[in-house]
TORDO-691989 format. One record per residue (C-alpha): x, y, z. Coordinates in steps of 0.2 Angstrom, whole numbers. Example, Ala and Ser with C-alpha at 12.3 -4.5 7.8 and 13.67 -1.06 7.14 Angstrom:
REM TORDO-691989
REC;62;-22;39
REC;68;-5;36
REM end
This chain:
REM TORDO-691989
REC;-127;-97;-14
REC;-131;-81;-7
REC;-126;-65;-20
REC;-109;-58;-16
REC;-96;-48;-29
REC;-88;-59;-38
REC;-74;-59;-51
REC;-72;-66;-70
REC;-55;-63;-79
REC;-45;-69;-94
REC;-28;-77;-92
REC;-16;-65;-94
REC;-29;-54;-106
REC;-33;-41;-93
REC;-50;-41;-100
REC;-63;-45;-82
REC;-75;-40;-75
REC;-81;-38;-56
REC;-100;-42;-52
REC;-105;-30;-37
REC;-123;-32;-36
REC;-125;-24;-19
REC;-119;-10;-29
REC;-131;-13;-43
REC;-116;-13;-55
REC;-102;-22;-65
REC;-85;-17;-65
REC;-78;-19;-81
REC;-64;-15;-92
REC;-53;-24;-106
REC;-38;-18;-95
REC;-46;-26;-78
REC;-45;-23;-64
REC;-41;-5;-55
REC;-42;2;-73
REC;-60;-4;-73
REC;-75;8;-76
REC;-95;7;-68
REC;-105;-1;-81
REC;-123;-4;-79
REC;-127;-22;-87
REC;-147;-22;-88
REC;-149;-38;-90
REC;-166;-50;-89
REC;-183;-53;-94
REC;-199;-44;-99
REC;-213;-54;-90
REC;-229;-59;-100
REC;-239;-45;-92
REC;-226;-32;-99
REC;-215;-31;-82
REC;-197;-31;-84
REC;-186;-40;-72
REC;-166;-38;-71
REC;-152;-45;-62
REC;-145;-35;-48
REC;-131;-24;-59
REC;-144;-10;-64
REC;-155;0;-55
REC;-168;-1;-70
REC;-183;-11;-70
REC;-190;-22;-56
REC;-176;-35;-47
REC;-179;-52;-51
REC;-185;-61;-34
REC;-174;-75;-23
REC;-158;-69;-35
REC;-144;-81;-31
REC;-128;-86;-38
REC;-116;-104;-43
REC;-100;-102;-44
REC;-90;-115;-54
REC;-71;-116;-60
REC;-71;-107;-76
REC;-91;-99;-73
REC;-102;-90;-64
REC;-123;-90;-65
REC;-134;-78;-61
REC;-152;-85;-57
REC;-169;-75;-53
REC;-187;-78;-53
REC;-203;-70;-58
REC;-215;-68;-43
REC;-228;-70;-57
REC;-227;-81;-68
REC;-215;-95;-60
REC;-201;-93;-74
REC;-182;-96;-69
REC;-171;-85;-78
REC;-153;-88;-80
REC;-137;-79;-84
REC;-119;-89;-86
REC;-102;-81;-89
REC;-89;-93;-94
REC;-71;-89;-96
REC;-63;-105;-105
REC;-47;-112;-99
REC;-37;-127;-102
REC;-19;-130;-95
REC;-6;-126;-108
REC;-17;-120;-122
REC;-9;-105;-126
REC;-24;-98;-140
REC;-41;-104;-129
REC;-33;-97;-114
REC;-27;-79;-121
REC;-42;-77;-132
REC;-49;-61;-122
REC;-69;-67;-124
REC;-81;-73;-111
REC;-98;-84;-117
REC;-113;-78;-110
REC;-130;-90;-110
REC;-148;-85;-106
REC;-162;-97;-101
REC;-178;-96;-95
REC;-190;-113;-87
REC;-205;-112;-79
REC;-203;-117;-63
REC;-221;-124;-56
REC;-218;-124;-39
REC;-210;-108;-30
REC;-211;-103;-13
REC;-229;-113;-12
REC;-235;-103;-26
REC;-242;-117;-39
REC;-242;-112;-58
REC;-245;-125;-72
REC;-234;-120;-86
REC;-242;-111;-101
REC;-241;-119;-117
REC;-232;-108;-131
REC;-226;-93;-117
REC;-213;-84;-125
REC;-205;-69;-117
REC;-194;-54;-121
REC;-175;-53;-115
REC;-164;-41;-117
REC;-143;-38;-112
REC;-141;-18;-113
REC;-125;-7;-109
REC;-122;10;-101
REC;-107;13;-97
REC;-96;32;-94
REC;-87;39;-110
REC;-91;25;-122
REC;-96;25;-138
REC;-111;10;-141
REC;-118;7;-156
REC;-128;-8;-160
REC;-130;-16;-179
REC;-132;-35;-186
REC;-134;-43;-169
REC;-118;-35;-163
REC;-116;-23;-150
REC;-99;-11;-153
REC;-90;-2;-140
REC;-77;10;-140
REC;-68;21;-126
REC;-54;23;-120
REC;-44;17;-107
REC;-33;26;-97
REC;-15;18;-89
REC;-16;29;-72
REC;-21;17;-57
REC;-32;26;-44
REC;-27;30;-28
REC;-41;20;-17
REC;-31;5;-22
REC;-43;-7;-17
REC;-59;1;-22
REC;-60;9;-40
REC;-66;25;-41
REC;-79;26;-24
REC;-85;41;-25
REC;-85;49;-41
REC;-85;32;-51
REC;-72;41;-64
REC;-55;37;-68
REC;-42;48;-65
REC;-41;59;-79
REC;-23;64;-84
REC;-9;51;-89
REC;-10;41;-105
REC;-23;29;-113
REC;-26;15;-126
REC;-42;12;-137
REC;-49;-1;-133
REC;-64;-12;-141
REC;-77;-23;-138
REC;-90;-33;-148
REC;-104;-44;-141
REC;-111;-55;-157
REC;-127;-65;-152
REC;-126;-81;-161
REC;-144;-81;-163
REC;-149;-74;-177
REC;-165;-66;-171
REC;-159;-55;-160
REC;-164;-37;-162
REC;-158;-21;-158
REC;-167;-14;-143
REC;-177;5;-146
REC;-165;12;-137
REC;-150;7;-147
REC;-139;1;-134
REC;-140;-16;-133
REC;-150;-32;-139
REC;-167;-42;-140
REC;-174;-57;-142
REC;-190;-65;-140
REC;-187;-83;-133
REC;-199;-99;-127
REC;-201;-105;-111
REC;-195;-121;-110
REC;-197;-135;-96
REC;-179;-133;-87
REC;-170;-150;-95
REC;-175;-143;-113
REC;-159;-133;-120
REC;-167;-115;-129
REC;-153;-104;-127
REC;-148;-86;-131
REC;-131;-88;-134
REC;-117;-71;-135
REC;-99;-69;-134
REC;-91;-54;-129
REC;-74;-51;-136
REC;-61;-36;-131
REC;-46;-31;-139
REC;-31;-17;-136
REC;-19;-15;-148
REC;-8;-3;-141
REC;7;-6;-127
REC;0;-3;-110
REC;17;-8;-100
REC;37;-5;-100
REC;46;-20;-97
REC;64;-21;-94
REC;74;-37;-101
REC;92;-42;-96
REC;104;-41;-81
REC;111;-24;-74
REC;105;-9;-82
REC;95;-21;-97
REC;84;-11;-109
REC;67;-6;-109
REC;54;-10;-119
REC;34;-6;-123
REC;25;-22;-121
REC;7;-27;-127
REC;-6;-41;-124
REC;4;-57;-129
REC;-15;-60;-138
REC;-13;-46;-152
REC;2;-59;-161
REC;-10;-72;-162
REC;-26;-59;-166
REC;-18;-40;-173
REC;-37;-33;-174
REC;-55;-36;-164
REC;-60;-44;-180
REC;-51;-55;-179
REC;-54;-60;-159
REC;-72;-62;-166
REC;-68;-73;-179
REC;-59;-85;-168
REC;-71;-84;-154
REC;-85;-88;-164
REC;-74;-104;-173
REC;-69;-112;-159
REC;-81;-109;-148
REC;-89;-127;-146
REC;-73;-133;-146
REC;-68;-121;-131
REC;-80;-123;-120
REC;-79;-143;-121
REC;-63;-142;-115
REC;-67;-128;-104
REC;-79;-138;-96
REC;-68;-154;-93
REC;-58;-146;-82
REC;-73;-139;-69
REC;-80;-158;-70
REC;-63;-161;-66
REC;-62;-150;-51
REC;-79;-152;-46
REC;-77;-170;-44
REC;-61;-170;-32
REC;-64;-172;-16
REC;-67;-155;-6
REC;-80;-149;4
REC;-91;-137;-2
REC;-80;-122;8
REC;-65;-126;-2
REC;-74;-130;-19
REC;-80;-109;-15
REC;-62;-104;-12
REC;-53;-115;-26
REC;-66;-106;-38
REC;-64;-87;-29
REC;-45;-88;-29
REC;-44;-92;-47
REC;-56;-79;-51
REC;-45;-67;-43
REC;-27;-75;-48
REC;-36;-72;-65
REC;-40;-56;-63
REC;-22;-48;-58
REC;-12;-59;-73
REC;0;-53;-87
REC;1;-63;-100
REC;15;-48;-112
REC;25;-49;-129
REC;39;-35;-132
REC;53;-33;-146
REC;68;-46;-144
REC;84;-40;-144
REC;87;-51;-156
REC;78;-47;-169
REC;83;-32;-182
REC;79;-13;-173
REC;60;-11;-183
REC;47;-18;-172
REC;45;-36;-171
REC;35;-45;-182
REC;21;-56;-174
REC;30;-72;-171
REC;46;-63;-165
REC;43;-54;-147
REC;47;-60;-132
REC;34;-66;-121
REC;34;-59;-103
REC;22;-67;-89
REC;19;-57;-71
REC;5;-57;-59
REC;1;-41;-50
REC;-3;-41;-31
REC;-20;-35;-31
REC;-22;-18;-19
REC;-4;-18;-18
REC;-1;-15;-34
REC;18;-25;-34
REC;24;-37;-49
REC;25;-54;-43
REC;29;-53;-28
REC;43;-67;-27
REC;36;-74;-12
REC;20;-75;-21
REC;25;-83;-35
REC;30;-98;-21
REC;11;-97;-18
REC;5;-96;-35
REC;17;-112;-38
REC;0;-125;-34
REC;-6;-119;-50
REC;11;-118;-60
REC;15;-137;-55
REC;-2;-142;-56
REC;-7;-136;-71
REC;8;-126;-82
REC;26;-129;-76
REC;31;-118;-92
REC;26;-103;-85
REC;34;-105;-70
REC;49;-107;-80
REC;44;-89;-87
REC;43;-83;-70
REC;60;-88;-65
REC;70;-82;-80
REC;64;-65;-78
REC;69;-65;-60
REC;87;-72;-64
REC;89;-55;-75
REC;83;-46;-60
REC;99;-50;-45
REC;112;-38;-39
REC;130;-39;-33
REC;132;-43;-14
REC;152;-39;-12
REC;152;-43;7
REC;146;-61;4
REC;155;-63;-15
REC;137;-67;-19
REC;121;-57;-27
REC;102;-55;-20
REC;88;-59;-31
REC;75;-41;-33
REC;57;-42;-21
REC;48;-40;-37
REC;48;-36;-56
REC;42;-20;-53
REC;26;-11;-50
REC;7;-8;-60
REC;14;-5;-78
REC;31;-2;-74
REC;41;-19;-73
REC;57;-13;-75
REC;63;-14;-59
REC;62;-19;-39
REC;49;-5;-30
REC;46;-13;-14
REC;55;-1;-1
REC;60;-15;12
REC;72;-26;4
REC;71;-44;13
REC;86;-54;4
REC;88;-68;15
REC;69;-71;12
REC;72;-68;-7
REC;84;-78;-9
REC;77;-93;-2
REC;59;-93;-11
REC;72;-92;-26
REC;81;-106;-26
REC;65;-116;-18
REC;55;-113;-31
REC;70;-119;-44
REC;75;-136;-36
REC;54;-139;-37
REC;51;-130;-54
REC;68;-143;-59
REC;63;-159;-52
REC;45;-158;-54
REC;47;-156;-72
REC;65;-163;-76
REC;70;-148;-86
REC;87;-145;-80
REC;89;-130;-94
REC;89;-116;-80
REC;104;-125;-71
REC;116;-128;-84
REC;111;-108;-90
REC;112;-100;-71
REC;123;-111;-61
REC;137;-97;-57
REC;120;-88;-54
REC;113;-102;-41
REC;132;-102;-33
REC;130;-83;-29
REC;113;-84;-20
REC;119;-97;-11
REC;135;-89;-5
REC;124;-75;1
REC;114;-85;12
REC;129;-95;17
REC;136;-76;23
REC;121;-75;30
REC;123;-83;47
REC;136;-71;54
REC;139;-80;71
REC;136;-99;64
REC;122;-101;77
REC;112;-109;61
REC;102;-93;61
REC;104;-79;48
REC;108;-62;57
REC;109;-52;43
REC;96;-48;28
REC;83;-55;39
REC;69;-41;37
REC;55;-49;29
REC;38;-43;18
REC;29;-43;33
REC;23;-24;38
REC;28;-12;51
REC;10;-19;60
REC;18;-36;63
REC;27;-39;80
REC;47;-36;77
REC;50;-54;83
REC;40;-59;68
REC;48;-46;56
REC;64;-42;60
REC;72;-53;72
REC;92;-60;68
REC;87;-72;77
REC;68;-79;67
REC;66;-98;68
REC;55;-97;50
REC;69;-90;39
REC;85;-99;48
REC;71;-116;42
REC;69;-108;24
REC;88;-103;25
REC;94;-122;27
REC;80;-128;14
REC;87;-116;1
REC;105;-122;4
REC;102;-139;1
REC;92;-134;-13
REC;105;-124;-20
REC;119;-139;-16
REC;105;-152;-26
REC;103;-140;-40
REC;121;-140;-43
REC;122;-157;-48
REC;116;-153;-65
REC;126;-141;-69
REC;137;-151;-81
REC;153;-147;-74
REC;164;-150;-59
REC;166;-134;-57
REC;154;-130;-43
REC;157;-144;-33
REC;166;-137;-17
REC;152;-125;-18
REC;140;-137;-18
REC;147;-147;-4
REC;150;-133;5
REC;131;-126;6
REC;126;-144;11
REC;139;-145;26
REC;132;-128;33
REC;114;-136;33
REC;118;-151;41
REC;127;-140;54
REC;113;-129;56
REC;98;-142;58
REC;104;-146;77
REC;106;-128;81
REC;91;-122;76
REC;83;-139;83
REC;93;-135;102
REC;88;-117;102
REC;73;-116;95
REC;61;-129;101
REC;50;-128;117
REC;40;-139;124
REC;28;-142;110
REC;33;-130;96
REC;45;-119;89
REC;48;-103;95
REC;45;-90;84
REC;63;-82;86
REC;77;-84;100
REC;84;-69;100
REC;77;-60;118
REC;83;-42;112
REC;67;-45;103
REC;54;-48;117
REC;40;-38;116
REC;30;-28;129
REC;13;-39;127
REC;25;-57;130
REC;42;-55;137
REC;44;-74;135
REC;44;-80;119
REC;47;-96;122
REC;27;-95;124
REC;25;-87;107
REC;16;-100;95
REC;18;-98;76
REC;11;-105;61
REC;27;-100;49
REC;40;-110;56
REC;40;-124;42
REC;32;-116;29
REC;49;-119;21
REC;47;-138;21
REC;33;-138;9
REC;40;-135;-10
REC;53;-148;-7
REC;43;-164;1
REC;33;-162;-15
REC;47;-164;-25
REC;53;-182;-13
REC;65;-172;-3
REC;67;-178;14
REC;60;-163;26
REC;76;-151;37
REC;69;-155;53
REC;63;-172;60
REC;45;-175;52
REC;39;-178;70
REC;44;-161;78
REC;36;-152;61
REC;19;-163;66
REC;20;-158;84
REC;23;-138;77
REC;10;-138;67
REC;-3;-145;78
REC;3;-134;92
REC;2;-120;83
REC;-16;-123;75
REC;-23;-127;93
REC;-15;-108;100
REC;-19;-99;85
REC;-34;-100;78
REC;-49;-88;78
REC;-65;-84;69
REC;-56;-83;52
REC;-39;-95;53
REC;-27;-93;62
REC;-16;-78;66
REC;1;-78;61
REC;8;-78;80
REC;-1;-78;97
REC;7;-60;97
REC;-5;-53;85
REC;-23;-58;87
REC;-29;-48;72
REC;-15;-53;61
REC;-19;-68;47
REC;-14;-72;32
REC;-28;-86;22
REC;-15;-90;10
REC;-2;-95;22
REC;-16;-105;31
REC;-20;-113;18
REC;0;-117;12
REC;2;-124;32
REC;-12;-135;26
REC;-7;-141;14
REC;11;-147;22
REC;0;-154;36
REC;-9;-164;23
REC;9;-171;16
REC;16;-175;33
REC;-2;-186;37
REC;-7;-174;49
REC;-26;-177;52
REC;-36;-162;56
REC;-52;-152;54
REC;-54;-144;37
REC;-54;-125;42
REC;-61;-118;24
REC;-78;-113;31
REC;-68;-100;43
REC;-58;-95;28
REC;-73;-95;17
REC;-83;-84;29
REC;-69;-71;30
REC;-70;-70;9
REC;-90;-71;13
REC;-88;-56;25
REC;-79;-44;12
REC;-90;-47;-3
REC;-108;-43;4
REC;-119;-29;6
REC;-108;-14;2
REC;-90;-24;2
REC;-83;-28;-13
REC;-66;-35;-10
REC;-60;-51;-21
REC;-49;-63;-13
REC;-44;-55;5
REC;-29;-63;12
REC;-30;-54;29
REC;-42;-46;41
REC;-46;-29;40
REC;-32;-24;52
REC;-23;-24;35
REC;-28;-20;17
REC;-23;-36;6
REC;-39;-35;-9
REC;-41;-44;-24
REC;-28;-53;-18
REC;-20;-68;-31
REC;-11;-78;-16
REC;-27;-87;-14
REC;-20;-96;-27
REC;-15;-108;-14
REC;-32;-115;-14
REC;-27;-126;-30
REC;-15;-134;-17
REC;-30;-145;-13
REC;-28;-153;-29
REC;-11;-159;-26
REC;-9;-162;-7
REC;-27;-170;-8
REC;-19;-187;-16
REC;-3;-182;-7
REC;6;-183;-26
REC;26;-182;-25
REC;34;-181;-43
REC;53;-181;-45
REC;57;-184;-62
REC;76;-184;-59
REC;74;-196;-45
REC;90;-208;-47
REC;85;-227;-51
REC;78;-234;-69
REC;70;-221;-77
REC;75;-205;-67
REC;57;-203;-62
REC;47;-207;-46
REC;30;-202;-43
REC;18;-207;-28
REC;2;-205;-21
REC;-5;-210;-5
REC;-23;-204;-6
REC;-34;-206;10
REC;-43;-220;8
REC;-59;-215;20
REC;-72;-213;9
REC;-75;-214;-10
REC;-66;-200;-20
REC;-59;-197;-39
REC;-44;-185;-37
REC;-38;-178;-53
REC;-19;-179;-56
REC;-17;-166;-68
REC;2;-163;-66
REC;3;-182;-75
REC;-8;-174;-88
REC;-6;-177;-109
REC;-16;-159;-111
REC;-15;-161;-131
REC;-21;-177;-132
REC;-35;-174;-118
REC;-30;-188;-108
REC;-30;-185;-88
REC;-25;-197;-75
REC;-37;-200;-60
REC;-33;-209;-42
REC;-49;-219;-38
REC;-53;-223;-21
REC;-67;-236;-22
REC;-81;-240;-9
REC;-69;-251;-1
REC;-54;-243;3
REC;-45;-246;-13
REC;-36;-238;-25
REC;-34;-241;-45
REC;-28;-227;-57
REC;-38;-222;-71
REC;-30;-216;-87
REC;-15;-220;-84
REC;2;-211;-91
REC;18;-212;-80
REC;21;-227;-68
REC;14;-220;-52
REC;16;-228;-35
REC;3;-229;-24
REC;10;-231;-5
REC;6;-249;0
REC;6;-259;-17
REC;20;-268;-22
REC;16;-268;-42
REC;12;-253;-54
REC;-6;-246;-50
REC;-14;-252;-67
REC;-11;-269;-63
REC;-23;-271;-49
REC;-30;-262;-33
REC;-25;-259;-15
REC;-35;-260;1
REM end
């Protein structure tokens, strides 16, 4: 596809890097992104006749010609031509990644190839290929305040690296392309080793050589590198425990497994076959599901940039004698900043980052959620306590920094995201820990609805900014949190059946009365015609519609999702959700989505597109796929002189580098429409369906029903005719329409 900035990060590891090569440029840093520095990557080939050719992220040497890029789920290649000479040359950047492996996934290192084919044909230009034509590449480094030095095929770096983030939130360092230069900093390192032996240094001494064959393009001459990073030191507080908790210095959770850079080289280098195999499994496995190629782009751009903005942490436990904790003895912390905003998981991001948490590491969910429980205060009106906005801000997670609290809305995504996290996985450790805890968020949302019209009047502000009509931000009276309000009551009622004690029964009970009460209330005042009403409350007209009743708006059952994917029967009737959903699609959708409410024209938000997707996809809605005006949005900001990552809204806002794109891995699950309860009631305590469309041929991955260790990955096969057979096998799944289990035979 055509060049455009592009990320490639380390779970949790910080270490990234951000291809900009409109700005001929790579920014880079072991501490990622917004602490990242300019560094030209010269990077190419020196042509037969002595001209040397680089990839766009230099301003040395002549540019390669037709430079292009392919993204896939863990990679990125860079590939130009010689206008000469018809050679290909190619650059690939893997990051490895398989769910669950702690090690490969931490491991702060990214394997780079080089290949160079003769190509006989380009642009009618014919060129038989010369026998025995070798030529010169070369990967060199210049990069602001580092110390480079090159010996015994490795390339050293050293710099340091401070902890201040830069104002321009969104864009590092634009005009002076320096950090800011007070506050503190770490060391960090970095090391790229060339696995080829023959690799030199270069005259210069700041980078490496070699002298390589042209190959025919199926022939496998490689140069092979891999580029490690490591920090030792803390780079972020993190407070631990309820009320006023302590507060600890947290490092990478990768210096327990690896203390020195040495050691990151040792283990890269070891396992690095065995990485990459496994690495590569998983893009097959995502290149294969069924999505067009605009959502094949934003499942692999949304991962980059969910990447990018993870903290993967390891502090003292409280637990452990007052001298610093061994390695094998900290607490592990996992958080995901909100790209230009700068927030700590975002609670009601974490309900979008949840298509990856389900789909491919429940535990850390689980992480998630714990961390919040610590984070609640006391709500004496109601008797019950709100759950924190966030976990804090850049490297200061020790506390809630948004300055609009939204309770109601916080409370909700809480409990939401624990009845799925709990039923999805069967773990029902959480409950029987928090279930005074779960009571108190419950009886705050009960409190909630002042004038029992089934609508909270109270707490109701929401995240959404002062741009954003009132009626959508903070209306008493809003149709999308009095939905989210009844979901999180029944979840709170389910969740409190596990609690191991009879305790919290008349809690229970009551919170599931109040949300059969309020589902006809809200049905009677807020549904017109064809949709739901944004909100009912007429205080809150607004001078561009004084009717709201006309006010379409794609939020209103946003709430429904989380728990249909767990087999919970949806709130509202399915066929008033299908009618709002359509409804609202046909009124609001312009070049790049749809806006969030026909009040606000400019106003969109991809990932909550994409989540209304998905809930259309569960409930059999059958649409147009609306990735390529999603696509050309993220299109848009990452060309020519844009370099934005993952933008969730139009430019009427400023959401960059953004990890709510994350919603994108949502494909993966509401493709085969897969519903898991594993505390379903029945023989076995599980249930687990799929009801795939049955169109066209397709392989969808299951990978929630994986056996990660033992490499062994369910597929949903959709044959030429309709069927459906599962390959691989673990749980009983059941396919909608067949009687017996799905290894026994196929379905039309």
């Amino acid at each position: 596809m055509q060049l455009m900035s592009w990320q490639i990060a380390r779970l949790g590891s910080r270490f990234g890097m951000l291809f900009e090569p409109y700005k001929q440029r790579v920014m880079h840093s072991a501490l990622g992104r917004l602490l990242d520095r300019p560094m030209d990557l010269c990077v190419g080939m020196v042509e037969p006749d002595g001209t040397e050719r680089t990839l766009p992220f230099t301003s040395i040497g002549k540019p390669l010609v037709n430079c292009e890029q392919f993204e896939r789920f863990n990679s990125i290649t860079y590939r130009g031509y010689s206008g000469k000479h018809n050679i290909r040359f190619e650059l690939n950047i893997h990051s490895p990644f398989y769910p669950q492996d702690e090690k490969l996934c931490l491991l702060p290192v990214f394997y780079l190839e080089f290949r160079v084919h003769h190509v006989i044909h380009a642009r009618w230009r014919q060129q038989a290929a010369e026998e025995d034509m070798n030529v010169r590449l070369f990967l060199r480094i210049n990069r602001p305040d580092t110390q480079v030095f090159v010996d015994d095929g490795q390339i050293h770096m050293r710099y340091d690296n401070h902890l201040s983030f830069n104002a321009d939130r969104s864009s590092p360092f634009p005009e002076t392309n320096l950090p800011p230069s007070d506050g503190p900093t770490v060391t960090a390192l970095e090391r790229i080793v060339s696995l080829n032996p023959e690799a030199e240094p270069t005259p210069e001494g700041d980078g490496l050589t070699i002298t390589m064959p042209v190959t025919m393009p199926d022939q496998g001459t490689k140069w092979r590198l891999v580029w490690c990073a490591h920090v030792a030191e803390p780079i972020a507080k993190v407070k631990r425990g309820a009320g006023e908790g302590e507060v600890y210095d947290a490092s990478f959770r990768y210096v327990d497994h690896w203390p020195t850079i040495d050691e990151v080289v040792d283990e890269a280098l070891t396992t690095r076959d065995d990485h990459l195999a496994h690495s590569r499994r998983i893009e097959k496995l995502v290149q294969q599901a069924p999505m067009n190629i605009a959502q094949q782009h934003l499942v692999s751009q949304a991962w980059a940039t969910y990447l990018a903005n993870t903290f993967w942490l390891s502090h003292e436990d409280p637990g452990v004698a007052e001298e610093k904790c061994p390695a094998g003895t900290r607490k592990s912390w996992f958080s995901v900043i909100e790209g230009s905003r700068l927030l700590q998981s975002n609670l009601n991001a974490e309900c979008n980052a949840a298509m990856f948490y389900l789909g491919m590491w429940p535990q850390l969910l689980k992480m998630v959620l714990s961390q919040f429980m610590e984070r609640t205060k006391e709500h004496e009106p109601s008797e019950g306590v709100i759950v924190e906005h966030d976990l804090g801000s850049a490297l200061n997670l020790i506390g809630s920094t948004y300055d609009s609290p939204s309770p109601a809305d916080q409370n909700a995504d809480l409990l939401a995201l624990l009845q799925t996290y709990t039923r999805w996985t069967g773990d029902t450790s959480l409950v029987r820990d928090h279930y005074p805890l779960i009571t108190r968020l419950g009886m705050y949302l009960f409190w909630a609805d002042r004038d029992h019209s089934g609508f909270p009047s109270v707490g109701v502000s929401t995240t959404h900014g002062s741009r954003y009509s009132p009626a959508f931000r903070s209306s008493p009276k809003q149709t999308y949190l009095a939905v989210k309000r009844v979901v999180a009551l029944r979840a709170a009622a389910d969740l409190l059946k596990y609690a191991d004690t009879p305790d919290v029964a008349p809690a229970a009970k009551t919170f599931e009365h109040a949300a059969e009460e309020a589902v006809p209330k809200i049905i009677e005042e807020a549904w017109y015609a064809d949709h739901f009403m944004v909100c009912v409350d007429p205080a809150f007209a607004t001078d561009e519609s004084q009717d709201l009743a006309n006010v379409y708006c794609i939020y209103n059952a946003n709430a429904e999702l989380l728990p249909f994917m767990v087999g919970m029967p949806t709130a509202l009737p399915e066929e008033l959700l299908v009618k709002d959903l359509v409804s609202g699609k046909r009124e609001t959708m312009r070049r790049y989505g749809c806006c969030n409410t026909t009040l606000e024209t400019d106003h969109l938000r991809i990932s909550q597109n994409l989540w209304r997707d998905m809930l259309a996809r569960y409930l059999h809605v059958r649409w147009k796929s609306s990735a390529s005006h999603y696509w050309d949005m993220q299109v848009m900001c990452n060309t020519h002189l844009q370099s934005k990552g993952f933008v969730d809204a139009y430019i009427t806002d400023n959401l960059a580098h953004y990890p709510r794109g994350i919603t994108a891995l949502g494909y993966l699950l509401a493709g085969p429409r897969l519903i898991i309860d594993k505390l379903a009631p029945g023989a076995g305590g599980t249930y687990i369906t799929i009801d795939p469309d049955r169109t066209a041929p397709a392989r969808f991955p299951l990978m929630p029903l994986a056996d990660w260790k033992a490499g062994k990955v369910p597929i949903a096969v959709v044959t030429e005719d309709g069927a459906v057979r599962i390959e691989s096998e673990i749980d009983r799944i059941i396919v909608h329409g067949q009687d017996k289990p799905s290894s026994e035979g196929l379905i039309g």
